[in-house]
C-alpha positions, 0 to 999 in steps of 0.5 A: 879139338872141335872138330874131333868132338863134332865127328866122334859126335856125327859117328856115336849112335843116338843112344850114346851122344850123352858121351860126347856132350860130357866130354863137351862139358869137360873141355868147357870147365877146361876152358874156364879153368884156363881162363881164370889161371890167365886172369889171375896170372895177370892180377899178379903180374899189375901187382908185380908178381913175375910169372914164370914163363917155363912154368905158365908153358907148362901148365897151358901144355898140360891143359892141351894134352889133357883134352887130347887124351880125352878125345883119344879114349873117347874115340878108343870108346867109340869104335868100342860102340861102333863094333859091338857085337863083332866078334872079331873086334878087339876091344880097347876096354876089356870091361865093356862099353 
Protein backbone atom coordinates (compact mmCIF):
# COMPACT_ATOMS: atom_id res chain seq x y z
CA UNK A 1 0.00 0.00 0.00
CA UNK A 2 3.06 2.24 0.55
CA UNK A 3 4.52 2.19 -2.39
CA UNK A 4 1.07 2.89 -4.40
CA UNK A 5 0.69 6.13 -2.30
CA UNK A 6 4.27 7.11 -2.76
CA UNK A 7 3.82 6.74 -6.71
CA UNK A 8 0.13 8.52 -6.62
CA UNK A 9 2.07 11.00 -4.64
CA UNK A 10 5.38 11.40 -7.13
CA UNK A 11 2.42 11.58 -9.99
CA UNK A 12 -0.25 14.19 -8.29
CA UNK A 13 0.62 17.83 -9.19
CA UNK A 14 2.00 20.04 -6.07
CA UNK A 15 -1.28 21.54 -5.81
CA UNK A 16 -2.90 18.36 -4.96
CA UNK A 17 -0.50 16.52 -2.64
CA UNK A 18 -3.04 17.59 0.34
CA UNK A 19 -4.82 14.48 -1.39
CA UNK A 20 -2.16 11.89 -0.87
CA UNK A 21 -1.49 13.12 2.61
CA UNK A 22 -5.23 12.65 3.74
CA UNK A 23 -5.31 9.27 2.38
CA UNK A 24 -1.76 9.08 4.52
CA UNK A 25 -3.56 10.13 7.47
CA UNK A 26 -6.80 7.65 6.53
CA UNK A 27 -4.66 4.58 6.53
CA UNK A 28 -2.54 5.60 9.66
CA UNK A 29 -6.21 5.97 11.77
CA UNK A 30 -6.83 2.40 9.74
CA UNK A 31 -3.73 1.11 11.37
CA UNK A 32 -4.46 2.30 14.93
CA UNK A 33 -7.87 1.01 14.23
CA UNK A 34 -6.15 -2.31 13.89
CA UNK A 35 -3.84 -2.07 16.29
CA UNK A 36 -6.11 -1.69 19.40
CA UNK A 37 -8.79 -4.45 17.81
CA UNK A 38 -5.70 -6.57 18.09
CA UNK A 39 -4.99 -5.28 21.84
CA UNK A 40 -8.29 -5.89 22.91
CA UNK A 41 -8.65 -9.30 20.96
CA UNK A 42 -5.74 -10.32 23.21
CA UNK A 43 -7.10 -8.79 26.56
CA UNK A 44 -10.09 -11.08 25.74
CA UNK A 45 -8.42 -14.05 25.06
CA UNK A 46 -5.88 -13.86 28.78
CA UNK A 47 -9.35 -13.50 30.12
CA UNK A 48 -10.40 -16.25 28.33
CA UNK A 49 -12.88 -14.99 26.03
CA UNK A 50 -12.32 -17.25 22.53
CA UNK A 51 -11.79 -15.00 19.47
CA UNK A 52 -13.72 -16.33 16.56
CA UNK A 53 -11.21 -16.94 14.24
CA UNK A 54 -13.93 -16.55 10.85
CA UNK A 55 -14.48 -13.62 12.35
CA UNK A 56 -11.08 -11.99 13.28
CA UNK A 57 -10.26 -13.04 9.27
CA UNK A 58 -12.77 -11.01 8.30
CA UNK A 59 -12.45 -7.94 10.01
CA UNK A 60 -8.60 -7.90 9.14
CA UNK A 61 -9.94 -8.69 5.26
CA UNK A 62 -11.87 -5.78 5.49
CA UNK A 63 -9.71 -3.44 6.83
CA UNK A 64 -7.10 -4.42 3.74
CA UNK A 65 -9.84 -4.17 1.08
CA UNK A 66 -10.76 -0.73 2.46
CA UNK A 67 -7.35 0.75 2.08
CA UNK A 68 -7.56 -0.96 -1.53
CA UNK A 69 -10.70 0.76 -2.56
CA UNK A 70 -9.12 4.18 -1.31
CA UNK A 71 -5.85 3.58 -3.26
CA UNK A 72 -8.11 2.63 -6.38
CA UNK A 73 -10.46 5.86 -6.22
CA UNK A 74 -7.37 7.92 -5.43
CA UNK A 75 -5.63 6.66 -8.29
CA UNK A 76 -9.28 7.04 -10.80
CA UNK A 77 -8.83 10.97 -8.94
CA UNK A 78 -5.51 11.23 -10.01
CA UNK A 79 -5.59 10.62 -13.69
CA UNK A 80 -8.61 12.83 -13.12
CA UNK A 81 -6.03 15.53 -12.44
CA UNK A 82 -3.39 14.21 -14.42
CA UNK A 83 -5.91 14.84 -18.09
CA UNK A 84 -7.48 17.89 -17.26
CA UNK A 85 -8.36 19.93 -19.84
CA UNK A 86 -8.11 16.85 -22.39
CA UNK A 87 -11.28 16.82 -24.08
CA UNK A 88 -10.95 13.52 -25.09
CA UNK A 89 -10.34 11.83 -21.53
CA UNK A 90 -13.21 10.27 -20.24
CA UNK A 91 -13.49 11.33 -16.68
CA UNK A 92 -13.95 8.74 -13.93
CA UNK A 93 -16.15 11.35 -11.82
CA UNK A 94 -18.60 13.37 -13.70
CA UNK A 95 -18.61 15.84 -11.16
CA UNK A 96 -15.18 17.11 -11.36
CA UNK A 97 -11.97 16.84 -9.70
Amino acid sequence: MDKNLIELQQRIPDQHKDLVKYTEHIFCAIDQYVEEHRRLVAADAIAGIKPSGIMEKGFYEQMLEFKKILIKELSKTVEDIEHKGDKNWNKNYKDGI
